[in-house]
KEKE-3310 file (N, C-alpha, C; in steps of 0.2 Angstrom, whole numbers, plus 5000, padded with zeros to 4 digits):
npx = (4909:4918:4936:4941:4936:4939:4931:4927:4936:4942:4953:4954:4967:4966:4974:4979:4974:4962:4962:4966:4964:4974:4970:4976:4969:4962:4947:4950:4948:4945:4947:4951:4953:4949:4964:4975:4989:4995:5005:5007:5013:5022:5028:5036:5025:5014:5003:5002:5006:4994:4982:4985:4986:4973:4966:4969:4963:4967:4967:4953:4944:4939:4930:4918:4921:4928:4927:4931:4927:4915:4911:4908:4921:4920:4910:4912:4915:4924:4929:4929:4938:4952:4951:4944:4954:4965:4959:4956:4967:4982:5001:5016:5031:5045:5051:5053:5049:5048:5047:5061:5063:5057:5057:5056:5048:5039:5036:5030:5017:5011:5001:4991:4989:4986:4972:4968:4968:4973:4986:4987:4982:4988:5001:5000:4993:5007:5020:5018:5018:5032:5039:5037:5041:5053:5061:5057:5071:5074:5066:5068:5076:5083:5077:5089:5097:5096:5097:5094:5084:5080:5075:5063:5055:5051:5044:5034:5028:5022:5013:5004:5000:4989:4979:4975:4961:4968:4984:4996:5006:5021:5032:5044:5055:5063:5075:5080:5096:5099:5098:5094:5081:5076:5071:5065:5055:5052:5046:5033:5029:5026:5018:5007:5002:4998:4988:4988:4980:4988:4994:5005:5015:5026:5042:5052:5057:5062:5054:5039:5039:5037:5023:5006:4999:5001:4997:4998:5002:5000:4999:4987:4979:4973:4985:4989:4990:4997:4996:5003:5003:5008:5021:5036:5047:5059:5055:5041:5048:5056:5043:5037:5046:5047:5034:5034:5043:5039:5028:5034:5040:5029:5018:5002:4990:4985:4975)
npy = (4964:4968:4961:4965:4977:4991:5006:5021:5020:5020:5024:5028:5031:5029:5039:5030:5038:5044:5053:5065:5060:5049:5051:5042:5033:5042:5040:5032:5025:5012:5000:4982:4973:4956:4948:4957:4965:4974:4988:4997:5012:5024:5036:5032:5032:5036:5027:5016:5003:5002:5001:4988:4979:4982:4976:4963:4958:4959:4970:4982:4994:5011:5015:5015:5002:4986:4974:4959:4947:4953:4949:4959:4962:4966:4959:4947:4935:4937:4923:4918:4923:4919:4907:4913:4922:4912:4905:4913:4923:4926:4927:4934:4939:4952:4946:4934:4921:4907:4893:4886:4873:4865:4858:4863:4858:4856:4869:4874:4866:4870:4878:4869:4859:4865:4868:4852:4847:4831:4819:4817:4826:4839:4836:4835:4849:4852:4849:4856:4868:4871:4866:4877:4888:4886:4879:4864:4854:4859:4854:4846:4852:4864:4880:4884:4881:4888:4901:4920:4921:4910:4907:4917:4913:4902:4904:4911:4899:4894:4902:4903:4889:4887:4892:4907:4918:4931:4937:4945:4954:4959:4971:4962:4960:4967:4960:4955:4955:4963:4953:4941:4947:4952:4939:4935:4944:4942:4930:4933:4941:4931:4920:4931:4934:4918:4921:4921:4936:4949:4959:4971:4979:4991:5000:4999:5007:5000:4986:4990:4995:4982:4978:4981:4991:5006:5011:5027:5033:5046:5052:5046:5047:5043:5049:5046:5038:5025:5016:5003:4998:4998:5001:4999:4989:4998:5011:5013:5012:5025:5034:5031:5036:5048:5054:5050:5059:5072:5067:5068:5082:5088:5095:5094:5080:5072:5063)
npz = (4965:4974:4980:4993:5005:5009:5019:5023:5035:5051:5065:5083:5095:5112:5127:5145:5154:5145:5140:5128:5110:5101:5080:5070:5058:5047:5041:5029:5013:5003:4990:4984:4972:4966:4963:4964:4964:4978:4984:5001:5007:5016:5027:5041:5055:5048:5047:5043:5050:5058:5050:5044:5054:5055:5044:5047:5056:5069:5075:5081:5071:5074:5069:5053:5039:5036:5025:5019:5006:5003:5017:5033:5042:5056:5061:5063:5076:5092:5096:5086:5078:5076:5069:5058:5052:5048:5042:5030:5028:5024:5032:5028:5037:5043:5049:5048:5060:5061:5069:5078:5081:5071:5055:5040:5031:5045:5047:5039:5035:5049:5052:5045:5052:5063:5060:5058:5049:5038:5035:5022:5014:5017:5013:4999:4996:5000:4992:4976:4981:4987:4977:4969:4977:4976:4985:4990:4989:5001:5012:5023:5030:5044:5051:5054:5045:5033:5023:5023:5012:5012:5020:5021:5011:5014:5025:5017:5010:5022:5023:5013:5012:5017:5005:5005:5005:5004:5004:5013:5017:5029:5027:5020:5013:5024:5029:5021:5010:4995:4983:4988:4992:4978:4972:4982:4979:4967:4966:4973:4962:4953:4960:4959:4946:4944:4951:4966:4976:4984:4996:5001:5016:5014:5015:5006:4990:4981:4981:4981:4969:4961:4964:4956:4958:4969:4984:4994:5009:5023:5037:5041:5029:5013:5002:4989:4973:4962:4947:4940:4927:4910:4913:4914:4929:4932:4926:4936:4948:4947:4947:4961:4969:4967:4969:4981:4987:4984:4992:5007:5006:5011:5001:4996:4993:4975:4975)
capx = (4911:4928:4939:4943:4932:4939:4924:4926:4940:4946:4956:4958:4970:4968:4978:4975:4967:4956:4964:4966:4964:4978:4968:4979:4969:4955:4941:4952:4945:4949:4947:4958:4951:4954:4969:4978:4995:4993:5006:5004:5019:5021:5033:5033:5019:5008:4997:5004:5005:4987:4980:4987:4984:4964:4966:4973:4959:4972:4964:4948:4943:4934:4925:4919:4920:4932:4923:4934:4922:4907:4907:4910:4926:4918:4905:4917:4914:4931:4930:4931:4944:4957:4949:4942:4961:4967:4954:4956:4972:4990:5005:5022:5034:5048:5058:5049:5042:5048:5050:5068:5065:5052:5057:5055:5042:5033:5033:5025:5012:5007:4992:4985:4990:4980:4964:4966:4970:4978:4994:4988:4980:4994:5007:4996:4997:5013:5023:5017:5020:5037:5042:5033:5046:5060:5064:5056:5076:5076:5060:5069:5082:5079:5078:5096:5102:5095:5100:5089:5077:5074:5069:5057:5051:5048:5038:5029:5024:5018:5007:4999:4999:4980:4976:4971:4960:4973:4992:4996:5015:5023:5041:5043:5062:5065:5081:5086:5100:5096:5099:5087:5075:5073:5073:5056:5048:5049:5042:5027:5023:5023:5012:5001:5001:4993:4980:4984:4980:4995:4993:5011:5017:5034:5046:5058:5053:5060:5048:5034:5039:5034:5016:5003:4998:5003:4992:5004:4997:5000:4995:4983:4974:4975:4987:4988:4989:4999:4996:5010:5002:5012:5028:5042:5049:5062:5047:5039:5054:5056:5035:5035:5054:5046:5028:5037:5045:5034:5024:5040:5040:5022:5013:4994:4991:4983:4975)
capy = (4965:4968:4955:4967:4983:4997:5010:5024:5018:5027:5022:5034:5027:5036:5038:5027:5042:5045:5060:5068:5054:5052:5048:5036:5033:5046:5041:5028:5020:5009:4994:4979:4968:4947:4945:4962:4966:4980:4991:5003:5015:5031:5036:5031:5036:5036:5022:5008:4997:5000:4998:4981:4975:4980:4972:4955:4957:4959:4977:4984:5000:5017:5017:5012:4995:4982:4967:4953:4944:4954:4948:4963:4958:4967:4953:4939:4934:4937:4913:4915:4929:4914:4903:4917:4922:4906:4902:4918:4928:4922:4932:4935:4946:4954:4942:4926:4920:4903:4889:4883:4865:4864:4858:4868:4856:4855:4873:4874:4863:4870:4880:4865:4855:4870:4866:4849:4842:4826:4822:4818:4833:4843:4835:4837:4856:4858:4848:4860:4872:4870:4866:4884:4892:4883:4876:4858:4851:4860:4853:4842:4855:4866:4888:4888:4879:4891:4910:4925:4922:4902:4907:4919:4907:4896:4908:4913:4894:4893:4908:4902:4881:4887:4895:4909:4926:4939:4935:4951:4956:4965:4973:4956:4961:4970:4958:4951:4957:4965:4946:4937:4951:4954:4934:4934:4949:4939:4924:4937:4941:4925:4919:4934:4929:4915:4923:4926:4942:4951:4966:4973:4985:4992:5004:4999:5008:4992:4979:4991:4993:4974:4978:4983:4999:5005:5015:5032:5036:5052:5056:5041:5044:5042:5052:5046:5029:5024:5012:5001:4999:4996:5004:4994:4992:5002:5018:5012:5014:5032:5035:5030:5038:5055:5052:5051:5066:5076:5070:5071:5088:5093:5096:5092:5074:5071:5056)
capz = (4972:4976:4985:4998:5003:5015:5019:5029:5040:5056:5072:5086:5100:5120:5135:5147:5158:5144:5138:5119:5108:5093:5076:5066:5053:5045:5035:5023:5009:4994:4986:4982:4967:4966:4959:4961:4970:4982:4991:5004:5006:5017:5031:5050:5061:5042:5049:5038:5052:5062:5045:5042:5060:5058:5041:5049:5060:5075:5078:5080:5070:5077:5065:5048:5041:5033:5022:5016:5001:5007:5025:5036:5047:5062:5062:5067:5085:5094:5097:5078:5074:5077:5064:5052:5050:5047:5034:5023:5026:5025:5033:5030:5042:5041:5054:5047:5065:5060:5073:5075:5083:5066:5049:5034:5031:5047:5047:5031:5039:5056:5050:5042:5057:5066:5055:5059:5039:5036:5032:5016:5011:5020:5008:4992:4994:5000:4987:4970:4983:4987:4969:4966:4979:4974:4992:4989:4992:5009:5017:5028:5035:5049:5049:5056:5041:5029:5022:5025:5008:5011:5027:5020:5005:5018:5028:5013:5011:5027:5024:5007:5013:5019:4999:5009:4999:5001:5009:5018:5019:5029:5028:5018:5011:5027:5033:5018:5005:4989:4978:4990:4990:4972:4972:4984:4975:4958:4968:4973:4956:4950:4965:4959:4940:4945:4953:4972:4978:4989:5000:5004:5015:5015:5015:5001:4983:4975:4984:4977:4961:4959:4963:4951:4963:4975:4989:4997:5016:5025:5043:5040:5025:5008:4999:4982:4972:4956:4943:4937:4919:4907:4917:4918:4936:4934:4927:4942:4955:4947:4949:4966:4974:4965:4975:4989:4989:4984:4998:5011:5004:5014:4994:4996:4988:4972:4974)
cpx = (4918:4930:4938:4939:4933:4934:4925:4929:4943:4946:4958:4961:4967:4970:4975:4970:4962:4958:4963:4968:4970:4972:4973:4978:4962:4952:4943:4949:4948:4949:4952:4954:4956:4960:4976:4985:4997:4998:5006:5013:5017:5026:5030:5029:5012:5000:4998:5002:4999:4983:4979:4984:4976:4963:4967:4970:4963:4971:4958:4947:4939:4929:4925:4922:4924:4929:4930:4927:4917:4908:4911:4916:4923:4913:4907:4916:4923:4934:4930:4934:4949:4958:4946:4950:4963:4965:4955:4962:4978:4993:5010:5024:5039:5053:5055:5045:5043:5051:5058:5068:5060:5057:5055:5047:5036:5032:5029:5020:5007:5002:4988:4985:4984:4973:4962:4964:4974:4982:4993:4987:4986:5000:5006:4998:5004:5020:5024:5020:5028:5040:5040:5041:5051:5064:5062:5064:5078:5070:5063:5072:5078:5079:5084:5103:5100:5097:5090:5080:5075:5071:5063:5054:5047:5042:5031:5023:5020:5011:5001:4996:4988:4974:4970:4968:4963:4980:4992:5003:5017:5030:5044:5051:5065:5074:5083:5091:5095:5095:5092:5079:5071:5070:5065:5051:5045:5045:5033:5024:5023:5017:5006:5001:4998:4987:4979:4986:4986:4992:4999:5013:5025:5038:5052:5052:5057:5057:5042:5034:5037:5028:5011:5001:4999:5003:5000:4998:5001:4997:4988:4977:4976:4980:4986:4988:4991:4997:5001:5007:5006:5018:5031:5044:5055:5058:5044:5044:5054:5049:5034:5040:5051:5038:5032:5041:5043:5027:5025:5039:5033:5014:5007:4993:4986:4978:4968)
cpy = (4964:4963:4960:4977:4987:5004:5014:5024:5024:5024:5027:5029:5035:5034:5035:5032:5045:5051:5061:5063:5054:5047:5045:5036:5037:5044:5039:5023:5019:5002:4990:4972:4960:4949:4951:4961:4974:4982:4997:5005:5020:5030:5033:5033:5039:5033:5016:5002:4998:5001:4992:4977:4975:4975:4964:4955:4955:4967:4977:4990:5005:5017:5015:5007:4991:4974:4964:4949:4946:4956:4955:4958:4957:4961:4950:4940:4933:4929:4913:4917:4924:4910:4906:4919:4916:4904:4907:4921:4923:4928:4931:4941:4946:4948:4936:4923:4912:4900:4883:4875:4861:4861:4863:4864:4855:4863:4875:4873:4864:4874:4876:4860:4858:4867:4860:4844:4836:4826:4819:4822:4837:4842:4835:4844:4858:4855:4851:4866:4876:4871:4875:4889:4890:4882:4868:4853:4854:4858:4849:4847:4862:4874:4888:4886:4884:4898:4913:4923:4915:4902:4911:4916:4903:4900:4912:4905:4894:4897:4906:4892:4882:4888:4898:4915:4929:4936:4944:4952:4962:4968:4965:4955:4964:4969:4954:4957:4959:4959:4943:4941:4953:4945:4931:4938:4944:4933:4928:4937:4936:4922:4925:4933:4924:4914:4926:4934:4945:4957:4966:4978:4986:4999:5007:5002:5003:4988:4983:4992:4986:4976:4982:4990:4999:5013:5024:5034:5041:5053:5054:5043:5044:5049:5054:5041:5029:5018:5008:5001:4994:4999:4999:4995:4996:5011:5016:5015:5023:5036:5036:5035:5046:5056:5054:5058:5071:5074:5070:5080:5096:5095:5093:5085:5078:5069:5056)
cpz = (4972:4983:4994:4999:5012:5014:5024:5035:5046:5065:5075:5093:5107:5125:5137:5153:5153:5140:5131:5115:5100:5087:5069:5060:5050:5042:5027:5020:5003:4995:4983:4979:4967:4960:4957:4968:4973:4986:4995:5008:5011:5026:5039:5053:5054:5043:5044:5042:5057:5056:5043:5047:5058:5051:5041:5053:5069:5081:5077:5076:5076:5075:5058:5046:5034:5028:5016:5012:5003:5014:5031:5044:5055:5066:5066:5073:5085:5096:5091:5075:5073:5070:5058:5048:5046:5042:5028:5022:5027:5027:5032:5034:5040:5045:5054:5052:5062:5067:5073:5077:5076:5060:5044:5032:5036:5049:5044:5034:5044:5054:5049:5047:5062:5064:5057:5051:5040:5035:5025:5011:5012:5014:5001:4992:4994:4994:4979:4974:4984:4977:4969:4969:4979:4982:4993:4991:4997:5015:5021:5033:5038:5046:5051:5050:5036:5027:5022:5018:5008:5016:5025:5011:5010:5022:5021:5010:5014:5027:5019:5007:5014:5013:5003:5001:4998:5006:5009:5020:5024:5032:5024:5017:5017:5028:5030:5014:4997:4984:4982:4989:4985:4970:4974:4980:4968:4960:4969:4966:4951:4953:4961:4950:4940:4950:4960:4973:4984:4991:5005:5006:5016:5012:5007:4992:4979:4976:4982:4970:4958:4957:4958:4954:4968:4979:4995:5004:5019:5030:5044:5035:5020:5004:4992:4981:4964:4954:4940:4929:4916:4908:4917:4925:4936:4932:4934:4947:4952:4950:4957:4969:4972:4970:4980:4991:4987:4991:5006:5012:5009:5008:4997:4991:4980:4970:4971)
residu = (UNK:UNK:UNK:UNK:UNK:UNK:UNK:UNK:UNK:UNK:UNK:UNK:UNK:UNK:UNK:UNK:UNK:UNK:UNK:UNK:UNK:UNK:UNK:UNK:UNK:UNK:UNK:UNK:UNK:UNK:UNK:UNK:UNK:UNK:UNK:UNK:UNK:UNK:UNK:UNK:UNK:UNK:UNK:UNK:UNK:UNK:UNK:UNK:UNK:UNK:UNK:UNK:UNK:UNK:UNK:UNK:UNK:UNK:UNK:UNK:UNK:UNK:UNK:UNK:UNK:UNK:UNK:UNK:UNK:UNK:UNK:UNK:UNK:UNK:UNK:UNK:UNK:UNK:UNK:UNK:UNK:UNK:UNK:UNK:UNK:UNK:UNK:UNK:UNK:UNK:UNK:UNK:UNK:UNK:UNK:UNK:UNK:UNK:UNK:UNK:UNK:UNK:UNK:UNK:UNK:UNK:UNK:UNK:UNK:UNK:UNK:UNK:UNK:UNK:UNK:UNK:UNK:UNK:UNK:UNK:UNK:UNK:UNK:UNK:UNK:UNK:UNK:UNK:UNK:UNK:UNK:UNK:UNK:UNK:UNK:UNK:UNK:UNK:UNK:UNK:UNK:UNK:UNK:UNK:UNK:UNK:UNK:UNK:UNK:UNK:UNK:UNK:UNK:UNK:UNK:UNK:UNK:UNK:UNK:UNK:UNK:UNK:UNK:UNK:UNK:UNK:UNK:UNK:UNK:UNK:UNK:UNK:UNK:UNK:UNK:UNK:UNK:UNK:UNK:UNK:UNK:UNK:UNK:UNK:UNK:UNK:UNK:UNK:UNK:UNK:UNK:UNK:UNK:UNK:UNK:UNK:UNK:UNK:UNK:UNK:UNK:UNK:UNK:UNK:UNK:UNK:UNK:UNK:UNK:UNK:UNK:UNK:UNK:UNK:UNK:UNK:UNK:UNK:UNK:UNK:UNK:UNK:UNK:UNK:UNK:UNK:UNK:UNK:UNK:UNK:UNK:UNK:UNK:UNK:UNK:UNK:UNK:UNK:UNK:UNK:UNK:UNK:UNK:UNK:UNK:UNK:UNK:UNK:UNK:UNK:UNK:UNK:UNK:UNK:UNK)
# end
């Protein structure tokens, strides 16, 4: 059974008089195995980000059905979407979403503070953590004392402080530099070598070059879907930038 199982997925948005409905995303399906890094590519108005939302249980579908380890998302009572998140998915954003009167380390923190964990437990995960992202000498100091990638270290902390089943990115490298951003991705696929699973979406084809595959959408549905393999990320970066323009181009996927 796969970690994560999209079935026939489909979001139609409508006016609010009711009118002609836009379908976002068609009849999207695919699967995302424990311990894989997954990213979903494809130009604006693709359905990248109402895919993500119903994934992060922040939307509802039209139709057709989402199951995190089995359990159909749809299920979740909406008094338990709050706590169903929190317990399984972690997020990063693109604009971190870090609180500025917080610490680095009580940022980290407030999920588990959320849950209601000790401060013993609390500081058991977040100290290998920390070491992991290489900010453990900035847990005292605030976000306004940091650069763009400790901020986003730090918000990738906060996402995984819960050891959630999938972390969920998105636009992850959007608002740093090219140094900090290759900086996080290497942090990612280290994170995923030792086993979490990543589901990133994003724009840049060097932030998917990281990932082991990575999903192409069009006009909400599946395009096509590369393999990293045994590619190096720089055959990968050529893989995907050729994809891409060939499915810019209008061409009929492949996938």
């Amino acid at each position: 059974m796969s970690l994560l199982e999209v079935k026939n997925l489909r979001k139609v948005y409508t006016t609010r008089l009711g009118g002609t409905g836009v379908e976002a995303l068609k009849n999207v399906s695919f699967a995302v195995e424990a311990g894989e890094f997954v990213t979903i590519m494809g130009e604006s108005g693709s359905g990248k980000t109402t895919l993500l939302n119903i994934l992060a249980a922040l939307d509802r579908p039209s139709g057709g059905r989402v199951l995190l380890n089995g359990e159909d998302m749809a299920g979740v009572r909406e008094r338990d979407v709050t706590a169903f998140r929190r317990d399984n998915l972690g997020f990063v954003f693109q604009d971190f979403n870090l609180l500025d009167a917080f610490t680095v380390r009580d940022n980290i923190f407030l999920p588990l503070v959320l849950a209601g964990k000790g401060y013993e437990e609390m500081n058991a995960r977040l100290l290998p953590l920390a070491q992991a992202l290489g900010i453990r000498e900035l847990l005292d100091k605030f976000p306004y004392e940091l650069s763009g990638g400790q901020k986003q270290r730090t918000a990738v902390g906060r996402a995984l402080i819960t050891r959630p089943a999938i972390l969920l990115a998105d636009e992850p490298t959007g608002a740093l530099d090219s140094k900090a951003s290759d900086s996080l991705l290497r942090v990612f696929e280290s994170l995923n070598a030792q086993g979490q699973t990543i589901l990133m979406v994003t724009h840049s084809v060097a932030a998917a070059s990281h990932s082991k595959r990575t999903l192409f959408l069009r006009d909400g549905m599946i395009y096509h879907q590369l393999y990293r393999g045994n590619r190096t990320i720089g055959e990968m970066f050529a893989e995907i930038s050729h994809t891409l323009t060939v499915m810019t181009s209008g061409e009929n996927g492949h996938a």
